[in-house]
N, C-alpha and C positions, 0 to 999 in steps of 0.2 A: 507522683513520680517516685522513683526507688533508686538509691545510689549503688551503683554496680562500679564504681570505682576501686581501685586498692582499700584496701582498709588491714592495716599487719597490728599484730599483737605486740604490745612493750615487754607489758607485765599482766598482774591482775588486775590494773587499773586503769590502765592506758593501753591506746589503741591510737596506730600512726597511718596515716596517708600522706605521703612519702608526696618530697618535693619533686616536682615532675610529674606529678598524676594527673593535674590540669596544666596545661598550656600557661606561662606565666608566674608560676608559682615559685617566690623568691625564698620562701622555708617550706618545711613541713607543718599539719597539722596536727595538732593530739589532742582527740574526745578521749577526757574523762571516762569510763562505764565498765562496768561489770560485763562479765558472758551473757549474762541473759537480759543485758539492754541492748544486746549489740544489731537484733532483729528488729526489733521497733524506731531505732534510730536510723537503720538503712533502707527504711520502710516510707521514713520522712523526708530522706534526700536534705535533710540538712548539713550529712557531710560534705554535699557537695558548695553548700557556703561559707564554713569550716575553710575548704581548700580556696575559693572563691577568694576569702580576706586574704590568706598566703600570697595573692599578689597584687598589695597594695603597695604601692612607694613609700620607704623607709620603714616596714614592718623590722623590728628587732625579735630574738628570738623564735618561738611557735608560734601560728595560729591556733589558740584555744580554747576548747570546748568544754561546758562543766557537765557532766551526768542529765541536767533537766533539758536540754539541749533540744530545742524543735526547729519550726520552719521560720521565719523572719522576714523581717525587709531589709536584704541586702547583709546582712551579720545573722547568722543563726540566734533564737534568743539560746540565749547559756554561752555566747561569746566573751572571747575575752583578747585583747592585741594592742602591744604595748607599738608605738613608734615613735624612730628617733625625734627628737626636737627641731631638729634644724634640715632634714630628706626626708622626714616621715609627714604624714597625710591627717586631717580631722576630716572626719563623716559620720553623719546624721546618722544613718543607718546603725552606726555601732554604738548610736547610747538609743536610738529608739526615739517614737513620734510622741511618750509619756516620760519626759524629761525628768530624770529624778522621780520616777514612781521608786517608792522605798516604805519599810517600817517598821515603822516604832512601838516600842514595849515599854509598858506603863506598869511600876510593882505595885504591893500593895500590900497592908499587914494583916486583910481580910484573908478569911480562911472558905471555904465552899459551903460550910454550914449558914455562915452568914450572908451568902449573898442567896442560897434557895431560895429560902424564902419570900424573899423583895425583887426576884428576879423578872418578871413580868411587868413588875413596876418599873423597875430598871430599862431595862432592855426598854419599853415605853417613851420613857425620858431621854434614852441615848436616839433613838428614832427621830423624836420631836425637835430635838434641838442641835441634829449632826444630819443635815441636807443630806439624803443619797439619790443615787437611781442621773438617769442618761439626763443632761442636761440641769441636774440641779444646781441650784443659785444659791451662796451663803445668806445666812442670817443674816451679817454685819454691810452695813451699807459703806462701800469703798468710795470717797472722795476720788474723780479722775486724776486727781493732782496726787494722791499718796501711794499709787500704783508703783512709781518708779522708784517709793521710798520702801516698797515691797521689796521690786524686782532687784535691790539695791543690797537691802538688808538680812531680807530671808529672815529666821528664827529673832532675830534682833529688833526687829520691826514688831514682832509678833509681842514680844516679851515686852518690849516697852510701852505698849497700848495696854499692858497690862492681862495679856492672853499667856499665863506661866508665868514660871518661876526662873531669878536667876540663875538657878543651879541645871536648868531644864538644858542649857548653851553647849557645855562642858560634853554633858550624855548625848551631841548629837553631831555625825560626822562633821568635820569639817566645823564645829561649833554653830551648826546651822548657815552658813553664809560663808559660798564662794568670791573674794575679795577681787575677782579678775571682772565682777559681774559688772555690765556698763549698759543702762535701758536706754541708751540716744541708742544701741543697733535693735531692739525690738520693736518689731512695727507694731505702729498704730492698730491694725485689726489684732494682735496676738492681744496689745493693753485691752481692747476693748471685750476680747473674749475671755481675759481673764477676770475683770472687774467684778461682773459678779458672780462668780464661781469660788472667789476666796472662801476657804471656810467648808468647803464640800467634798464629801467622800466620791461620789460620782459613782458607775456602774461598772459593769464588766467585771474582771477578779478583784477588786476592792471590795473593804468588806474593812468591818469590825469587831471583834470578837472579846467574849470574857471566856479565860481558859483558867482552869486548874494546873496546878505546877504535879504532877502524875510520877512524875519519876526524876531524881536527883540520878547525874553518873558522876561528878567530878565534884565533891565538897569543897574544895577550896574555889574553885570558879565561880560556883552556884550563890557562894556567902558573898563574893565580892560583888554578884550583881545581884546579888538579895532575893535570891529565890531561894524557894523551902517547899517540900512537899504537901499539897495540900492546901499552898496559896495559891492566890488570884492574881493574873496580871489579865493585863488589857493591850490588845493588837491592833492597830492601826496600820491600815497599807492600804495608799492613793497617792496622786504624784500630785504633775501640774495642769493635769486637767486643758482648758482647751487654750490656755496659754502658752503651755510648752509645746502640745499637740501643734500649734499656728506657728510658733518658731521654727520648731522641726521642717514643716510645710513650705516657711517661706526660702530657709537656707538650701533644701534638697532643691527646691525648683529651680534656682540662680546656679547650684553647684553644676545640676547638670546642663545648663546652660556652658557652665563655663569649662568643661571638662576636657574639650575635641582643642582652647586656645591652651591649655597647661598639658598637652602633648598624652594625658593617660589612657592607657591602652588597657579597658578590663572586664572582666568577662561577665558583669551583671552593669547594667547600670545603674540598679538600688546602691551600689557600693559610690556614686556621685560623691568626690571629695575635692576637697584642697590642700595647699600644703598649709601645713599646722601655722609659717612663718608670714604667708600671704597675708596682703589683706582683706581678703574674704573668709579664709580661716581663722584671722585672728578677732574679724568681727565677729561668727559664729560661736567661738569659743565664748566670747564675752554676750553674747545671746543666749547662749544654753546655759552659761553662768545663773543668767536673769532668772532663768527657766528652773534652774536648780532651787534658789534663793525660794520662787513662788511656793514650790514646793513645799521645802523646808517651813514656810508661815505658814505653808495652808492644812499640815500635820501638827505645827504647833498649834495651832489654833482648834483644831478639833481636841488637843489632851485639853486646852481649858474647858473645852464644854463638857467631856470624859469626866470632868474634875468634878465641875460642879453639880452633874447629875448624878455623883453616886454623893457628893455632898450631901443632897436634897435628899435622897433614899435612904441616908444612913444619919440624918441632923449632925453630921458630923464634918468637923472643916476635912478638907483635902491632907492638909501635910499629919495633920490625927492618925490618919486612916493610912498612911504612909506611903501615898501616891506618888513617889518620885520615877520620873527616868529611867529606863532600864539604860536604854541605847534606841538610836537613832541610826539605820541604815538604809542607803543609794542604793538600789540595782540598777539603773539608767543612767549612765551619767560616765564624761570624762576627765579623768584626773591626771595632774603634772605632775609626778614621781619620782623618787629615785628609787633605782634598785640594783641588784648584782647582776652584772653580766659576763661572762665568763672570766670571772676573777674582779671585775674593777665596778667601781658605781657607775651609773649611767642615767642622767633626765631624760624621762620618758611619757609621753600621753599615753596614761592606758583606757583606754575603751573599755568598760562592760557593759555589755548590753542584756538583762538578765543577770547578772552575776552581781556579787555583791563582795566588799572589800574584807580584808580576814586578814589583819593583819597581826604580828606573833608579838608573844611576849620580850618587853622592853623598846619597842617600837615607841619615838618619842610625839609621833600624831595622837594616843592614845591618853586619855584622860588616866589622870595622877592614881585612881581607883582600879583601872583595870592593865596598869602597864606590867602588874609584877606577874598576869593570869594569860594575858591577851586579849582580843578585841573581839567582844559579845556579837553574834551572826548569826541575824534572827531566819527560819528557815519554817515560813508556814507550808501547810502541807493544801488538800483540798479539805471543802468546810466540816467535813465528818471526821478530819483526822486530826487537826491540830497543828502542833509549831514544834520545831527543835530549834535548843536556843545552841549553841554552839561557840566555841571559840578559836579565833586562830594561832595557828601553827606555823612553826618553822619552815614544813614543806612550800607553805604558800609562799614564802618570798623569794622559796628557791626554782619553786615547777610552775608560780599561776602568777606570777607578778601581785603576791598579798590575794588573790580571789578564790573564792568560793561560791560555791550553787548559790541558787535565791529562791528554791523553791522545788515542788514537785517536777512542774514541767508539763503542759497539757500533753496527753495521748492521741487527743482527738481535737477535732477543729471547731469551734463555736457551731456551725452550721449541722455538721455531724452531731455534735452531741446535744443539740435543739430535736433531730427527728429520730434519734437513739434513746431518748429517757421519758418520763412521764413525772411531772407534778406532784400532782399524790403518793409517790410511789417513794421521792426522796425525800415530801415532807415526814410521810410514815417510817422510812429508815432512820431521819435525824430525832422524831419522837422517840424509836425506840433504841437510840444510842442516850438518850437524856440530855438533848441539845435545844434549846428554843431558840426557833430559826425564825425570823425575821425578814424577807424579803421584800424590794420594791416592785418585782415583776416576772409573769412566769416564765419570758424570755429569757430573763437576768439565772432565773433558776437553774434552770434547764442549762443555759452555757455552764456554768458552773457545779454541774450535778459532781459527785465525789466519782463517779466512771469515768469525767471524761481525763483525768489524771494520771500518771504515773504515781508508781507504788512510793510514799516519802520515805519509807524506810530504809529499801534500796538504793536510792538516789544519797541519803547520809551516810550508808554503810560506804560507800565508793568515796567522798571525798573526806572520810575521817580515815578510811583503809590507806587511801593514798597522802593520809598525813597534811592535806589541807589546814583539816580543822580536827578539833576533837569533841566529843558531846561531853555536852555539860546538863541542861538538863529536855523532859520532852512533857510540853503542856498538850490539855487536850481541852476541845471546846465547853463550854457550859453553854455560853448563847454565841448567837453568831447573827450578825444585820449585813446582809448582802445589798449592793448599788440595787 
């Protein structure tokens, strides 16, 4: 499908479909993107989801799009839509069926000399002991009874079994754990598909990676999160796996059940909501909560096995080696907010679905480390290119409600880019970049080939040009374990 809708020029960064272009459309919407993404994104027809969200009950401000902006269920991924609190709407759709997929950055005071060499080894041990690939199951055997002290706790749970560091809380949104989280609304099938999957990276674009720090842009930003050129950090991005996947599942089906008795009138039914103040919405909230929290353990839980397998490769303890925390970030997920709206504060739910928070210097959700710089916004690219670490900007609390990109952005559709690429062809690429690639499957390969992606460069030039964020610095892969 191709959007042949209005699409008008702001500036060099913004691009508006004007309220009225779809039927219903209570604002306008503005995609994020350069001139030369503005072909491949009307190509995708995710403007017309874009316009789709614009008429949701209690939308405040734009419906917005960030630069990586593709097709979706029901919210384009790269969405972003703040609504009021008390006429505004929660849906599934806008934080996505991988509740809290996000990730986290792991420093380190290893330099690339030292990890060459052991790198095989490594890369071995992070395999063995961090479950990937469709359906895998943690290592740790979950009691059914300490599920709900997950779905509860998040990062806090994780920590106090002794999976990290106290200092791990601080470095991760939210301190790990959405406090609205309540498991008496998570059904029985989500506990039961979560139980053993705690602890696993799972498939599809998850992945875990050791990068080189390549290039420093901002010294003051870079020191605060402790990067250096020619260090190692380690990337971690997976969410909740099929616990959040079965939340998502069970709230969308009931929503749209329920959508023809709460009177809404709208033009996809992927966009299935309620109002934020219901109590269907306010059980969902507190379900995706759950969904967030599992998340948040089941990332913390893979940096302890991160820890302890470069422990083993280097006989060296963890905090020696200087393993801390970068930062901890959501792209899926819905948050209660305040922010400026034409002149005055306003509580807000904002949705991103794809997009990740960026919030500017002196913002008081921001650990004591990064308030005086802004808030670290990790932005991996596909597995050939690497991550830009990034931080936020003024712009974003004025044009994105605090958000930025979350990533490249697929090009191309899994199915597409399975009978467009060849196996050997991007094992042989990632050999001759000096990557050791590590796959579970040459399904898993193939969706995730470096073609089927948008350019990460372009996609960072658009939301640091439009004052989002700014780069701070850009790693690039050493090894890379694909699901």
């Amino acid at each position: 499908m191709q959007w042949n809708g209005k699409l008008e020029r702001i500036d060099e960064y913004r691009w508006e479909i004007p309220q009225g272009t779809v039927e219903g459309m209570l604002t306008n919407a503005i995609i994020f993107a350069s001139e030369g993404m503005i072909p491949s994104i009307m190509q995708d027809n995710a403007p017309q989801q874009a316009a789709n969200v614009a008429c949701l009950p209690g939308i405040v401000g734009s419906s917005l799009a960030m630069p990586d902006i593709h097709w979706g269920y029901g919210f384009p991924i790269g969405g972003v839509a703040a609504m009021d609190l008390q006429e505004g709407v929660i849906s599934p759709g806008g934080i996505g069926f991988d509740i809290n997929c996000g990730v986290r950055l792991i420093g380190s005071s290893l330099r690339e000399e030292d990890v060459r060499p052991k790198l095989k080894e490594l890369v071995d041990a992070l395999y063995r002991s961090i479950p990937s690939g469709l359906g895998s199951k943690g290592v740790t055997r979950l009691a059914e009874a300490e599920i709900d002290e997950v779905l509860r706790l998040g990062s806090l749970w994780a920590v106090e079994k002794g999976f990290g560091w106290d200092s791990d809380l601080p470095a991760t949104e939210e301190n790990g754990r959405m406090m609205e989280a309540d498991s008496v609304k998570v059904s029985d099938k989500a506990r039961k598909r979560g139980i053993p999957q705690l602890g696993s990276l799972g498939s599809g674009n998850h992945f875990l990676e050791i990068d080189r720090v390549e290039k420093v842009y901002d010294e003051k930003a870079a020191t605060a999160f402790g990067l250096v050129e020619g260090g190692i950090t380690i990337s971690v991005h997976c969410g909740s796996r099929g616990c959040g996947h079965q939340i998502a599942t069970d709230y969308l089906q009931s929503m749209e059940r329920g959508m023809k008795k709460q009177g809404f009138q709208l033009p996809d039914r992927q966009l299935a909501c309620a109002r934020i103040d219901s109590p269907e919405g306010e059980d969902y909230f507190q379900a995706m909560s759950c969904g967030a929290n599992y998340a948040w353990a089941n990332r913390q839980m893979i940096t302890h096995w991160v820890r302890e397998s470069f422990q083993d490769a280097f006989n060296t303890d963890a905090d020696e080696l200087g393993m801390r925390l970068i930062y901890d970030v959501a792209h899926n997920i819905a948050k209660k907010e305040t922010h400026t709206l034409e002149g005055s504060r306003r509580a807000v739910l904002v949705h991103r679905k794809g997009a990740t928070r960026a919030f500017a210097p002196g913002s008081p959700e921001l650990p004591d480390i990064y308030r005086s710089v802004g808030q670290p916004v990790i932005v991996p690219g596909d597995m050939g290119t690497g991550t830009y670490v990034l931080k936020g900007m003024s712009g974003s609390m004025r044009d994105s409600f605090g958000s930025s990109c979350h990533g490249a952005g697929r090009l191309m559709s899994r199915q597409r880019a399975i009978s467009s690429f060849d196996a050997s062809t991007i094992q042989r690429e990632m050999q001759d970049k000096n990557i050791h690639l590590r796959s579970g499957s040459t399904e898993g390969l193939l969706e995730e080939a470096p073609g089927a992606y948008k350019d990460l460069e372009s996609v960072v030039d658009v939301v640091c040009g439009a004052g989002l964020t700014g780069k701070v610095a850009r790693l690039t892969p050493v090894a890379v374990i694909k699901g």
